[in-house]
C-alpha positions as CSV (number, residue, x, y, z in Angstrom):
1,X,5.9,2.5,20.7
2,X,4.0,0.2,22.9
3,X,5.7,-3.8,22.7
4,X,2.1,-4.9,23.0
5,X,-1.1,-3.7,22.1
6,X,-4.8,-4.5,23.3
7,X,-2.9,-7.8,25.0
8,X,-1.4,-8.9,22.0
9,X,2.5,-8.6,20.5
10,X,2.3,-5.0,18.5
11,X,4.2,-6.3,15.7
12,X,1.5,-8.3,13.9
13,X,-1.1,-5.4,14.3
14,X,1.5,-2.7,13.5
15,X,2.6,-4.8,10.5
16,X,-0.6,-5.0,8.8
17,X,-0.6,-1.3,8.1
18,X,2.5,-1.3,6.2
19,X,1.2,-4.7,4.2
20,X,-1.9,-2.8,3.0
21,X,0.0,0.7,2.7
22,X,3.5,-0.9,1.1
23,X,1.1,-2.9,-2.3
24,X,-1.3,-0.1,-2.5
25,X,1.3,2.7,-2.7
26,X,3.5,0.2,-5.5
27,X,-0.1,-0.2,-7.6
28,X,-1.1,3.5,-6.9
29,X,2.3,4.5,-8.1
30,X,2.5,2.2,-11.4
31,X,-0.8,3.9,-12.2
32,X,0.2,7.6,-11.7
33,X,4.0,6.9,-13.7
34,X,2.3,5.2,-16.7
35,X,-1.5,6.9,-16.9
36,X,-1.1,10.7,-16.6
37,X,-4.2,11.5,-16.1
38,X,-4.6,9.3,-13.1
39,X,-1.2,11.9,-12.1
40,X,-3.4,14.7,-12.7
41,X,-5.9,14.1,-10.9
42,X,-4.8,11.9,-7.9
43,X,-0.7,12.3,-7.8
44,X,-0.7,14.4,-5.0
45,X,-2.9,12.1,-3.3
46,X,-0.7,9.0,-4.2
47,X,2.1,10.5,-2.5
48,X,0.2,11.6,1.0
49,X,-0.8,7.8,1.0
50,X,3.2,7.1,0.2
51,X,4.6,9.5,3.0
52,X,2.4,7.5,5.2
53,X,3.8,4.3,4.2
54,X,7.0,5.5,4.4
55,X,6.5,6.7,8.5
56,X,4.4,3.4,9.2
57,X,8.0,1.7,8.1
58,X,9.8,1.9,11.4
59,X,7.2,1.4,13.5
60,X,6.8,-1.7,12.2
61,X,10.6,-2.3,12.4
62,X,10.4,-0.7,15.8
63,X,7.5,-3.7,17.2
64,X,9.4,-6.1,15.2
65,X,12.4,-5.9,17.2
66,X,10.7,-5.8,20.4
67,X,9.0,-9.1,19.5
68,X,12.3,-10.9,18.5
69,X,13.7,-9.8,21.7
70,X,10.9,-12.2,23.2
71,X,10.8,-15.2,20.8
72,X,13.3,-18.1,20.7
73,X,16.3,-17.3,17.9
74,X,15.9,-19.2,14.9
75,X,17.2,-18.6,11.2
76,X,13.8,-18.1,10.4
77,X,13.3,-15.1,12.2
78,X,16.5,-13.3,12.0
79,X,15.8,-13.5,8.0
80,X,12.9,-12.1,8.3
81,X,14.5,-8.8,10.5
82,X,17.1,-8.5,7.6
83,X,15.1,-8.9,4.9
84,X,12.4,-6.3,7.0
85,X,15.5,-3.9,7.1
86,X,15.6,-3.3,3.1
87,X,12.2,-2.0,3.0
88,X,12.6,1.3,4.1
89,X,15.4,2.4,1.6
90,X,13.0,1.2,-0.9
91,X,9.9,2.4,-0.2
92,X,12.0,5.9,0.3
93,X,13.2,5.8,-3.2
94,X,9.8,5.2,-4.4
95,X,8.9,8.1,-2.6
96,X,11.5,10.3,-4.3
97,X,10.8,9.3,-7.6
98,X,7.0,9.9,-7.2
99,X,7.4,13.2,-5.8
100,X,9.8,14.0,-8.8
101,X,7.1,12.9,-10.9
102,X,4.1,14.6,-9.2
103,X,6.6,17.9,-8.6
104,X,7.1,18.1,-12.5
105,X,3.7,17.1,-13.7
106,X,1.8,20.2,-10.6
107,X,5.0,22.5,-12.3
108,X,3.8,22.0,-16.1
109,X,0.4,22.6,-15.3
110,X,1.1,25.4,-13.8
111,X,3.0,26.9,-16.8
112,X,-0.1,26.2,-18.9
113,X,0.4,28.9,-21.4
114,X,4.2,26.8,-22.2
115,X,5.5,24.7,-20.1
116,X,9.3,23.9,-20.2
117,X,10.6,21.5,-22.6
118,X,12.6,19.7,-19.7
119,X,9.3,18.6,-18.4
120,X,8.9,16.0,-21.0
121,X,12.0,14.9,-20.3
122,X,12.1,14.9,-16.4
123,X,8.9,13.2,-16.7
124,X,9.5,10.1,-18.4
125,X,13.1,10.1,-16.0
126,X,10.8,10.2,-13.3
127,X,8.6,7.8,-15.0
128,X,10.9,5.1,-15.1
129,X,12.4,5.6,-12.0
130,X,8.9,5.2,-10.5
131,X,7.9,2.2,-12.5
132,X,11.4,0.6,-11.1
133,X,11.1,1.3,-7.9
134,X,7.8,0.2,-7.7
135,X,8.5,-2.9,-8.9
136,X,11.5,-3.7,-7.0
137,X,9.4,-2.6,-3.9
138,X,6.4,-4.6,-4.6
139,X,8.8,-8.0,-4.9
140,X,10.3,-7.0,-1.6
141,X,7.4,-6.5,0.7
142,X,6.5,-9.8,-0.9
143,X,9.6,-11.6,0.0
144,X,9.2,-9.7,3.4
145,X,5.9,-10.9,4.0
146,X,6.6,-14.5,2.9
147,X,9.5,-14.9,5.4
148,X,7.4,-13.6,8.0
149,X,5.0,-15.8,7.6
150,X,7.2,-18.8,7.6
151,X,8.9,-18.0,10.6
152,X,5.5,-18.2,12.4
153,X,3.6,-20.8,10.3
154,X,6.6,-22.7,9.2
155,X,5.8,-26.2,11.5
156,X,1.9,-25.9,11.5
157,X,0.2,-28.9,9.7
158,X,3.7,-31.1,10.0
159,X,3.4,-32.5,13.1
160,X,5.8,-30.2,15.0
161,X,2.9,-28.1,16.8
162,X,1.3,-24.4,16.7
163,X,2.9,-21.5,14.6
164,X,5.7,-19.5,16.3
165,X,8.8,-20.5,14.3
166,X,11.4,-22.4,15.7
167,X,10.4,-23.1,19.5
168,X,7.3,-23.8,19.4
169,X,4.4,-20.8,19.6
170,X,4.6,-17.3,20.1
171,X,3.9,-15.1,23.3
């Protein structure tokens, strides 16, 4: 992956793709584990949209480390890495969980004439499992996203300069 891109630091630009992926994957999700019609008819599209999500992940973490490499080290910043490192698990077991949950409800349709009784069961495992992860994923990318922000835009508007964390601005 490129450090910069069209002149500017790749991070922010890569980044923005997992910020819109990440919350529309967690709502997408929500609405497939606890409407099943919404799984009928668009589950298999949900998890295309979450399989991209999950690749966009390192590429982001990729750019990220790149651009710490170049900024002065503050507390700030090396929150925000760690916290950015948790996503991917997360947004993995989301993943799972919705490809349990699309897997079972593609299988029972299927087996219109009688599906298993286990898919009842395995759906509403799969269910909750979704509507967790979800949920602990959507808080995340939100505690993600706040950090990041005030590592850049921490000293803007008190006196101490432009964005850029600790140091003064960014590259």
């Amino acid at each position: 992956m490129p450090e910069t891109l069209f002149g500017l630091p790749a991070h922010p630009l890569v980044v923005h793709v997992v910020v819109f992926l990440v919350p529309l994957t967690v709502l997408a999700a929500l609405l497939a584990a606890l409407w099943p019609k919404v799984r009928r008819l668009l589950g298999p599209w949900i998890l295309g949209v979450a399989t991209i999500a999950v690749i966009t992940i390192p590429l982001a973490t990729e750019s990220g480390e790149h651009l710490e490499e170049q900024v002065p080290r503050s507390s700030l910043v090396e929150e925000h890495a760690e916290l950015g490192d948790t996503l991917l698990p997360l947004v993995a077991g989301l993943w799972v969980a919705l490809a349990l949950l699309v897997a079972v409800g593609v299988y029972a349709r299927r087996n219109t004439d009688r599906p298993p009784r286990w898919t009842k069961a395995v759906t509403l495992v799969a269910a909750v499992l979704t509507v967790g992860a979800a949920v602990a994923t959507g808080v995340q990318v939100a505690r993600i996203g706040h950090s990041g922000a005030k590592a850049v835009w921490h000293d803007v508007g008190s006196g101490g300069g432009g964005g850029g964390g600790e140091g003064g601005p960014r590259p």
